[in-house]
DSSP file (Angstrom, degrees, kcal/mol; ACC not computed):
  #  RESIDUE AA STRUCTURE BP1 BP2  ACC     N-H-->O    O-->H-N    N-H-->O    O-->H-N    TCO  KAPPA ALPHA  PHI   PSI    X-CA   Y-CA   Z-CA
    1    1 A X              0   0    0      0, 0.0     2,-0.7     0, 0.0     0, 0.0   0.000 360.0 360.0 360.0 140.9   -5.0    8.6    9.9
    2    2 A X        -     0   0    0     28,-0.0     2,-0.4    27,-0.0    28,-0.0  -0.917 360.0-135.9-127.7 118.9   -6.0    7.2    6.6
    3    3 A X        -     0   0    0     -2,-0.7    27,-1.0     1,-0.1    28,-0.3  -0.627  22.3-161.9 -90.2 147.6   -4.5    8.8    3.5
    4    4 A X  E     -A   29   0A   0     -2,-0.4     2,-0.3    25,-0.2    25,-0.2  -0.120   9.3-164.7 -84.7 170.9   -6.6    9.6    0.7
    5    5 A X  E     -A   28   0A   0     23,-2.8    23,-1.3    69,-0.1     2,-0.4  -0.893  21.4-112.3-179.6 167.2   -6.3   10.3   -2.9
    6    6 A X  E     +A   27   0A   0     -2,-0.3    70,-2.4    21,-0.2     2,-0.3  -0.575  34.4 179.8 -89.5 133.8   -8.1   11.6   -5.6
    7    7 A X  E     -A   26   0A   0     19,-2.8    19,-0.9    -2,-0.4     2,-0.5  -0.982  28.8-112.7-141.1 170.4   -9.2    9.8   -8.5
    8    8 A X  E     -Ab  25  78A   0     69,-1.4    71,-2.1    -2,-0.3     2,-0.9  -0.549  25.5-166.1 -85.0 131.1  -10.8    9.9  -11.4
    9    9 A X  E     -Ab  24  79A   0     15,-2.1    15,-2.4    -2,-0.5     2,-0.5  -0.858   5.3-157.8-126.4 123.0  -14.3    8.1  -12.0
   10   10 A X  E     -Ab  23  80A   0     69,-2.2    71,-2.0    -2,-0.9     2,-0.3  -0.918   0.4-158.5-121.8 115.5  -15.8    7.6  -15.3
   11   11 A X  E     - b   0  81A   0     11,-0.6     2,-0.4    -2,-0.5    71,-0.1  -0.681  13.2-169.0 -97.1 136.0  -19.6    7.0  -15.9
   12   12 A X  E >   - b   0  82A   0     69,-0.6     3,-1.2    -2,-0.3    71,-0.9  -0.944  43.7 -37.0-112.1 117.9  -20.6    5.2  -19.1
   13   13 A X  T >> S+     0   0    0     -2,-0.4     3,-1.9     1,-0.3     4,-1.7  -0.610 134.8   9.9  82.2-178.2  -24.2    4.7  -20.9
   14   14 A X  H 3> S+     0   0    0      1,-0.2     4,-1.8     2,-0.2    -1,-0.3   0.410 130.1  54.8   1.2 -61.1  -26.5    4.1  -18.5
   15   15 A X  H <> S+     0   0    0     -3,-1.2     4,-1.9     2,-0.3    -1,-0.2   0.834 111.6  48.3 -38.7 -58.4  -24.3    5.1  -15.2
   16   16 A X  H <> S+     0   0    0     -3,-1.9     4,-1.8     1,-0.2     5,-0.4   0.940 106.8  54.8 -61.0 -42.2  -23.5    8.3  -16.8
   17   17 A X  H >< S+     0   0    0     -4,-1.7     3,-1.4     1,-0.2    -2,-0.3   0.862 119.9  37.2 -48.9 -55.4  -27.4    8.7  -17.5
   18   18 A X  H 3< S+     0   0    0     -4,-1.8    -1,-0.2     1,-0.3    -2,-0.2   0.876 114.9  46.2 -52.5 -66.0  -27.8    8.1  -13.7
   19   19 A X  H 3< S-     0   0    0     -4,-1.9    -1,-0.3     2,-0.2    -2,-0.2   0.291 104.0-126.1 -85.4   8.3  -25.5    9.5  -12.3
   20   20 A X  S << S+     0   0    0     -4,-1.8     2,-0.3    -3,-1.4    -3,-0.1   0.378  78.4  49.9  69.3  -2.9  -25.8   13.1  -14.4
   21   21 A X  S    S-     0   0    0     -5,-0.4    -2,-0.2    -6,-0.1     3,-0.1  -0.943  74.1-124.8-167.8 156.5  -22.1   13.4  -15.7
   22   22 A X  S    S-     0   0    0     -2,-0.3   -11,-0.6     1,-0.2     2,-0.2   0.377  81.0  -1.7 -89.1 -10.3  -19.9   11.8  -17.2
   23   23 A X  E     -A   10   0A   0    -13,-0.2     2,-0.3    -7,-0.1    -1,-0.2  -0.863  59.9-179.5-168.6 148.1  -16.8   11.7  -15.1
   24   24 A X  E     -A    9   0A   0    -15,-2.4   -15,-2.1    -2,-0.2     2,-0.5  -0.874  29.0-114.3-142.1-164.7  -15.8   13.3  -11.8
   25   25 A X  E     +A    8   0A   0     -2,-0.3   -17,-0.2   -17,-0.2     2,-0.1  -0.613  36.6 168.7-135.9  88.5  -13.3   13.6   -9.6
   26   26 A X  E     -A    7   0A   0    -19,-0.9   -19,-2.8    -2,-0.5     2,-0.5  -0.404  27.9-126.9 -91.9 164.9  -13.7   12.0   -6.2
   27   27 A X  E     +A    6   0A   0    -21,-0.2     2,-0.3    -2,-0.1   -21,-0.2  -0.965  35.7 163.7-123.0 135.8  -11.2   11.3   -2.9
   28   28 A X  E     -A    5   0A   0    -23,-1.3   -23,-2.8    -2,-0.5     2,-0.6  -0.611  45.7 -72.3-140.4 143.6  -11.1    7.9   -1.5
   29   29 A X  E     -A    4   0A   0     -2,-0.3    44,-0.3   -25,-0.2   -25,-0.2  -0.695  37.4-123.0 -48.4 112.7   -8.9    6.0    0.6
   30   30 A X  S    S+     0   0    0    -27,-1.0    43,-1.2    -2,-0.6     2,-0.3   0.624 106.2  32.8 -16.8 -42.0   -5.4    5.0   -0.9
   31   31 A X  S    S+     0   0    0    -28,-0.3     2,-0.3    41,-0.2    41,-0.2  -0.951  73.5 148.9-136.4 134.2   -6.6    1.4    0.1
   32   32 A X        -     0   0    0     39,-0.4    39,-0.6    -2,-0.3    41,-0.1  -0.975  45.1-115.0-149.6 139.1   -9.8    0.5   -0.1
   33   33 A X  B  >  -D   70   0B   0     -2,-0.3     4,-4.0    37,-0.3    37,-0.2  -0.361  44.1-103.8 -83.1 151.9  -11.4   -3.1   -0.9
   34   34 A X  H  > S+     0   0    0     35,-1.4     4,-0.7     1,-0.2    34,-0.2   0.753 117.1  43.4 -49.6 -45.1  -13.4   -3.0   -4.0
   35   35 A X  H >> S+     0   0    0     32,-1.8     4,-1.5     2,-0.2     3,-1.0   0.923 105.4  67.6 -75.8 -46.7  -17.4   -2.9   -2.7
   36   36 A X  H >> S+     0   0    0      1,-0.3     4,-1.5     2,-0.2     3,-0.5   0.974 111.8  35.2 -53.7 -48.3  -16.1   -0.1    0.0
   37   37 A X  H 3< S+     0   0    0     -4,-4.0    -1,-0.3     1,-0.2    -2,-0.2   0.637 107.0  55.1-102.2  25.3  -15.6    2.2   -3.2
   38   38 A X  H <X S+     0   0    0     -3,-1.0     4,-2.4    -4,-0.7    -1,-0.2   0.666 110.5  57.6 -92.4  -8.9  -18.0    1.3   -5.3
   39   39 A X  H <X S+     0   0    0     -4,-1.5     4,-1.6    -3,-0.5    -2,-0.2   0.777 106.5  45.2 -57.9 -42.5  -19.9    2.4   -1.8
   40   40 A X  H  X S+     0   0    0     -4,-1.5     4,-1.1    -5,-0.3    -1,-0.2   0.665 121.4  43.5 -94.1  -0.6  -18.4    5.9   -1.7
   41   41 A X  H >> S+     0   0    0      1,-0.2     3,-1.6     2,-0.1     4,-0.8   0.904 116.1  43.1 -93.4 -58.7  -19.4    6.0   -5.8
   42   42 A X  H 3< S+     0   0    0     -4,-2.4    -1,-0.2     1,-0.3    -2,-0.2   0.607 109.9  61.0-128.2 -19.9  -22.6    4.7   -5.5
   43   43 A X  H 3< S+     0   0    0     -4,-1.6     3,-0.4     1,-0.2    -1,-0.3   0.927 107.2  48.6 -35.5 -52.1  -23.1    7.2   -1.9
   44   44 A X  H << S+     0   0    0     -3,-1.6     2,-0.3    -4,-1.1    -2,-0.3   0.615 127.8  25.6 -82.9 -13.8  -22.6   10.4   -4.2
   45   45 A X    ><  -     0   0    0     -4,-0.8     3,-0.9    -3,-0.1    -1,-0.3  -0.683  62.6-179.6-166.8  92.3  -25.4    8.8   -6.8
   46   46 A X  G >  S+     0   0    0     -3,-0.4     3,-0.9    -2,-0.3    -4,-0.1   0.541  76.8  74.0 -90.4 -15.4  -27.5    6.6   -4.9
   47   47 A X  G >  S+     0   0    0      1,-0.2     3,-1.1     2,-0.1     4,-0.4   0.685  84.7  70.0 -51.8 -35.3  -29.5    5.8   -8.7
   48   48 A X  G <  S+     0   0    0     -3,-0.9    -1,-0.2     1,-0.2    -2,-0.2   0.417  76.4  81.9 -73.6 -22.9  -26.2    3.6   -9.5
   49   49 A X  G <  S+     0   0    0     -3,-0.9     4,-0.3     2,-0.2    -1,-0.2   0.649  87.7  54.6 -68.4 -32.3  -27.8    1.2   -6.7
   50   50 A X  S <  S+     0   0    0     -3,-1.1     3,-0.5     1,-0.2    -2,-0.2   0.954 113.6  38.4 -79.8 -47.4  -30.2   -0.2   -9.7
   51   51 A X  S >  S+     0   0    0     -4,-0.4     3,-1.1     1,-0.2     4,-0.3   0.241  83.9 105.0 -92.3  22.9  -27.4   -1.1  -12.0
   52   52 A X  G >  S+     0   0    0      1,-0.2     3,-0.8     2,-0.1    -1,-0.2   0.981  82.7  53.3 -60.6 -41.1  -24.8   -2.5   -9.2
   53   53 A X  G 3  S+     0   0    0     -3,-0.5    -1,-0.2    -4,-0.3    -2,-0.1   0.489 118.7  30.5 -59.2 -18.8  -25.6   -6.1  -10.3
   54   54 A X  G <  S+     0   0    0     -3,-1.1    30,-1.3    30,-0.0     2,-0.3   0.080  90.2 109.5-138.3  29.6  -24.9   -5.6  -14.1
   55   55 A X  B <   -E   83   0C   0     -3,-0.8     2,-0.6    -4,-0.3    28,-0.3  -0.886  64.3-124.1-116.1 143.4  -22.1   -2.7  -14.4
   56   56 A X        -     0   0    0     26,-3.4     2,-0.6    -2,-0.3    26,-0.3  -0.770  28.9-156.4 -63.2 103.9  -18.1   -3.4  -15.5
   57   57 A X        -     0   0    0     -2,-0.6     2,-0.3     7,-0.5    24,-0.2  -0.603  16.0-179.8-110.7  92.5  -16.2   -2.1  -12.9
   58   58 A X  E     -C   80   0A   0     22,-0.9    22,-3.0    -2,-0.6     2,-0.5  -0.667  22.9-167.0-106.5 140.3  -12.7   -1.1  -13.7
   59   59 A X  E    S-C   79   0A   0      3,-1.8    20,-0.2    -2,-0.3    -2,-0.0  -0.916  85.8 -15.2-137.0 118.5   -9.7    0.3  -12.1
   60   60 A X  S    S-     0   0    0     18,-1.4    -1,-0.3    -2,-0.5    19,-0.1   0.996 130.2 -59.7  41.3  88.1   -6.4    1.9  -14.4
   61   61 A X  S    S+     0   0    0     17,-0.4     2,-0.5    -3,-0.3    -1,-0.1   0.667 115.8 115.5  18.7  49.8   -8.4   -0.2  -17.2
   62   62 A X  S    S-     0   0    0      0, 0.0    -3,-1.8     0, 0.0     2,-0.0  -0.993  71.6-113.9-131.8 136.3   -8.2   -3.6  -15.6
   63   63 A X        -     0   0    0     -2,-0.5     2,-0.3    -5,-0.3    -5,-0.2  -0.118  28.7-164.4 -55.3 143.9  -11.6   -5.1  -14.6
   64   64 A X        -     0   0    0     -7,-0.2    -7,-0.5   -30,-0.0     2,-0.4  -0.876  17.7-131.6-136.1 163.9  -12.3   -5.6  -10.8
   65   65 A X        -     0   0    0     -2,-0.3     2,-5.4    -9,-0.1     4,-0.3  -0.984  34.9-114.9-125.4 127.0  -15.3   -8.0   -9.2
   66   66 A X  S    S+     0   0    0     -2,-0.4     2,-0.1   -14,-0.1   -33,-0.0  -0.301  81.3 119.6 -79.1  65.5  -17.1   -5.9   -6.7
   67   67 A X  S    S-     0   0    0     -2,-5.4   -32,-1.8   -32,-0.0    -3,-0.0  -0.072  81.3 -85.1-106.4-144.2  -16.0   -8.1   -4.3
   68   68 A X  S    S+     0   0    0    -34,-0.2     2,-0.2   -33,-0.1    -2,-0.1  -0.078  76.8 128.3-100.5  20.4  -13.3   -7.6   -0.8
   69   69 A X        -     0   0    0     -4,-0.3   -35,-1.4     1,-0.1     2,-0.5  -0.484  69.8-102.6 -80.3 149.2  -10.2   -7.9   -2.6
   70   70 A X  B     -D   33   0B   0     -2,-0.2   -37,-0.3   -37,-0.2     2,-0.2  -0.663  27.4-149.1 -93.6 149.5   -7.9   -4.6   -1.6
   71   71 A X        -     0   0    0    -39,-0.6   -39,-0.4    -2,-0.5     2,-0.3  -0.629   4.1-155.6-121.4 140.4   -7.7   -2.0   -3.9
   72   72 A X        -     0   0    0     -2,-0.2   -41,-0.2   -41,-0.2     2,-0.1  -0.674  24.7-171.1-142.1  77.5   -4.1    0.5   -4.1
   73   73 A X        -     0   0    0    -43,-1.2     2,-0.2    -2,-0.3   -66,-0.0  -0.474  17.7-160.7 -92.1 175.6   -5.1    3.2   -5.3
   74   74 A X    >   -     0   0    0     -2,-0.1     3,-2.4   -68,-0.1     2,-0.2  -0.856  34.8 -96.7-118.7 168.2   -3.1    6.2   -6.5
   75   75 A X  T 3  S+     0   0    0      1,-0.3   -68,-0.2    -2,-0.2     3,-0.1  -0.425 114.5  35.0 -77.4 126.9   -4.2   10.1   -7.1
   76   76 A X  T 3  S+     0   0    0    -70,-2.4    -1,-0.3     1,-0.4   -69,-0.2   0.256  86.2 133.5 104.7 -13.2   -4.8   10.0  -10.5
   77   77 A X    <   -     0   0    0     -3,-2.4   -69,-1.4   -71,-0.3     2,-0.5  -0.317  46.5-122.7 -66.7 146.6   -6.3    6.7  -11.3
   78   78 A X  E     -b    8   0A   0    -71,-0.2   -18,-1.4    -3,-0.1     2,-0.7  -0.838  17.9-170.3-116.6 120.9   -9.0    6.0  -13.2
   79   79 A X  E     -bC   9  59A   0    -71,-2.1   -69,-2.2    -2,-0.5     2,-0.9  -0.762  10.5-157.8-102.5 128.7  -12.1    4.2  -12.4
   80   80 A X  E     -bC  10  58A   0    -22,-3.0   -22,-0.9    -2,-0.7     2,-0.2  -0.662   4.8-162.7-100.4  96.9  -14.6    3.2  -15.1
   81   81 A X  E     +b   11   0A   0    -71,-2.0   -69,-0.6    -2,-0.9     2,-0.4  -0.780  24.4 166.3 -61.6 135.2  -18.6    2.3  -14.6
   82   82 A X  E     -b   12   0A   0    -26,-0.3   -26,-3.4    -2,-0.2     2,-0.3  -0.901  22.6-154.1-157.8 115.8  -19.8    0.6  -17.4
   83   83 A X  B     -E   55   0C   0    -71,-0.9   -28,-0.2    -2,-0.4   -31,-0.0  -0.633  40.2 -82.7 -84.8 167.7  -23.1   -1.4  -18.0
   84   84 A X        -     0   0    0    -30,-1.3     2,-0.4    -2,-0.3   -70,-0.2   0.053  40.8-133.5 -49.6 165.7  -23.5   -4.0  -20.3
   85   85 A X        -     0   0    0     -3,-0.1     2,-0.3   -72,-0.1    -1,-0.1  -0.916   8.9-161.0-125.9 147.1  -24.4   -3.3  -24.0
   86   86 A X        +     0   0    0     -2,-0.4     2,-0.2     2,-0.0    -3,-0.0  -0.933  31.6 121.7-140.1 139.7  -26.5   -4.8  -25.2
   87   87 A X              0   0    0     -2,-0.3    -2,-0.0     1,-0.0     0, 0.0  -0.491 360.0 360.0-152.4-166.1  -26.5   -5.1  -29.6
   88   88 A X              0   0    0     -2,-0.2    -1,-0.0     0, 0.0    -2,-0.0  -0.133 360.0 360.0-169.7 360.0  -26.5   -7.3  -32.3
């Protein structure tokens, strides 16, 4: 059995523009490697698929590489989408 938990996921910019809101609240596996949940985010808003390549993905404000490193999460954490800005 694989326990879950809920966390919070927060779309910025762009993301949110994709994805139609600005945060929700999805349930995940407790551990899960970094590409498996940007897979269950990027399931629920399959638009997020264009910007996978250029987005800040962070989990309880600490930057992650959408690589296979394992992920621990807890209920209540928050995970951030962010695409570049771009400024001057």
């Amino acid at each position: 059995m694989v326990l879950r938990c809920q966390v919070e996921v927060l779309y910025f910019a762009k993301s949110a523009e994709i994805a139609g809101i600005r945060s929700e609240t999805i349930s995940v596996p407790r551990e899960i490697k970094a590409f498996q949940l940007w897979n269950e985010i990027e399931a629920r808003h399959p638009g997020l698929a264009d910007v996978r390549n250029q987005v800040i993905f962070a989990v309880r404000q600490e930057y992650v590489e959408l690589g296979d490193q394992l992920l621990q999460l807890q209920s209540g954490d928050e995970i951030a989408i962010i695409p570049p800005i771009s400024g001057g």
